[in-house]
BAKELO-232801 format. One record per residue (C-alpha): residue number from 0; x, z, y. Coordinates in nm, 2 decimals, m for minus. Layout:
! BAKELO-232801
ATOM:k:east:up:north
ATOM:NUM:X:Z:Y
...
! end
This chain:
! BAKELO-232801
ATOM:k:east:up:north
ATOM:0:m5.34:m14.26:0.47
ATOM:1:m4.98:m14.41:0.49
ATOM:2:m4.87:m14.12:0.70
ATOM:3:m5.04:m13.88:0.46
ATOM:4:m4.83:m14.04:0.17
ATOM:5:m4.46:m14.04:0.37
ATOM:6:m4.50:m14.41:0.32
ATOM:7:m4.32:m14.68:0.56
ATOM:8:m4.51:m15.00:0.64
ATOM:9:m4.29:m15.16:0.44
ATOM:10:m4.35:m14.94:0.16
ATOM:11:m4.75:m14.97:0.16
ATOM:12:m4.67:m15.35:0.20
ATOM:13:m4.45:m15.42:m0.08
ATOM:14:m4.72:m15.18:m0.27
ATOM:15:m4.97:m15.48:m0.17
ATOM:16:m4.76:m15.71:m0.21
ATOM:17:m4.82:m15.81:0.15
ATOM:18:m4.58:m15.86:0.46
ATOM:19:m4.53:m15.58:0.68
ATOM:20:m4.67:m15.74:0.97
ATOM:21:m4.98:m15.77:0.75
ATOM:22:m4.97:m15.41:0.73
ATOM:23:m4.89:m15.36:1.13
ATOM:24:m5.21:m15.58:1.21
ATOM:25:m5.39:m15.36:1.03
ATOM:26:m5.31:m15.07:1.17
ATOM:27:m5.35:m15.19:1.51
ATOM:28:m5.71:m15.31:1.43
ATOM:29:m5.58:m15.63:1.48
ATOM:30:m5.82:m15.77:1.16
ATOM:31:m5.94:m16.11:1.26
ATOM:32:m5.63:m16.28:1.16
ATOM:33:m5.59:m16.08:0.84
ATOM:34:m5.78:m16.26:0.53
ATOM:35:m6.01:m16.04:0.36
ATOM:36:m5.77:m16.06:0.05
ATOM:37:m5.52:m15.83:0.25
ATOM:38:m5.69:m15.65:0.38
ATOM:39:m5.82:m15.53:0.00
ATOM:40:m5.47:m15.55:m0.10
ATOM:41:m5.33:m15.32:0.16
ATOM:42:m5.63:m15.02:0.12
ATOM:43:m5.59:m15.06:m0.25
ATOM:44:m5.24:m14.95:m0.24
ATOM:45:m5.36:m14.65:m0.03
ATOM:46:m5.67:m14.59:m0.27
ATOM:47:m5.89:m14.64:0.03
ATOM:48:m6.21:m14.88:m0.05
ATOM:49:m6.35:m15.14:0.16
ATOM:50:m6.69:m15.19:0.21
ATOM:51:m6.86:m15.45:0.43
ATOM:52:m7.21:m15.43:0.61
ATOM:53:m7.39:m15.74:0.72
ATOM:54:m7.53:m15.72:1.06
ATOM:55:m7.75:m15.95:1.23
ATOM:56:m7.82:m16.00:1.63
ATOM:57:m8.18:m15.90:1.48
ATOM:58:m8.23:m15.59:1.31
ATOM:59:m8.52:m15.83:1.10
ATOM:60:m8.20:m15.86:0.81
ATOM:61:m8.15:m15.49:0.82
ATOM:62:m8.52:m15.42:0.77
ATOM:63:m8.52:m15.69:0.47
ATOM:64:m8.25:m15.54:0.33
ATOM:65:m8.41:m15.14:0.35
ATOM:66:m8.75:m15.27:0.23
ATOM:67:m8.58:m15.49:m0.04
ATOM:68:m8.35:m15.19:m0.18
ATOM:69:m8.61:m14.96:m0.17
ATOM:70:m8.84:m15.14:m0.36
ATOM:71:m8.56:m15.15:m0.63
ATOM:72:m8.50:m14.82:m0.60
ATOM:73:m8.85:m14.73:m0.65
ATOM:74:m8.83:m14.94:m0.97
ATOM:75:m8.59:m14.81:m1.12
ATOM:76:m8.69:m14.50:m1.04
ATOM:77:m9.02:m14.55:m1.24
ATOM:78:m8.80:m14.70:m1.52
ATOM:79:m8.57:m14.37:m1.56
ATOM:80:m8.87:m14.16:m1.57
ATOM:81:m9.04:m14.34:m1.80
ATOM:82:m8.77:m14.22:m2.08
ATOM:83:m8.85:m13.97:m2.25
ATOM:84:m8.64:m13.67:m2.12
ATOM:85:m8.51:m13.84:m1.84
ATOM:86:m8.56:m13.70:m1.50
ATOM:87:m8.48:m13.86:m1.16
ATOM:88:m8.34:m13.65:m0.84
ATOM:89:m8.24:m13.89:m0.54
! end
């Protein structure tokens, strides 16, 4: 995205209002010594979003999860189309 833009490292990291060794970590995947505040920071100056995934040796969390957000889903599904007028396509 930096490239994209025409932007230096040094312009995405004043943007951030980071260093730009923050921003050189980043781009070589170098993320474990990068707090999760920068790395926001940095993809927010490049209107890229961050999303994390918990993971689990076990794949018991990731079935929680699924069952657990599909029974919300199914509930608010129920609650849309209980409105009068209201349909629901997922």
């Amino acid at each position: 995205m930096r490239i994209r833009r025409g932007w230096r490292q040094e312009d995405v990291a004043a943007a951030a209002r980071v260093s730009p060794s923050t921003v050189s970590r980043m781009e070589r995947g170098q993320l474990d010594s990068l707090s999760l505040r920068s790395i926001r920071a940095v993809a927010a100056a490049l209107e890229v979003m961050v999303e994390l995934l918990p993971r689990s040796r076990g794949a018991a969390f990731e079935r929680a999860a699924s069952q657990a957000h599909a029974a919300l889903a199914e509930r608010v599904v129920a609650w849309i189309t209980s409105v009068d007028g209201w349909v629901v396509r997922p």
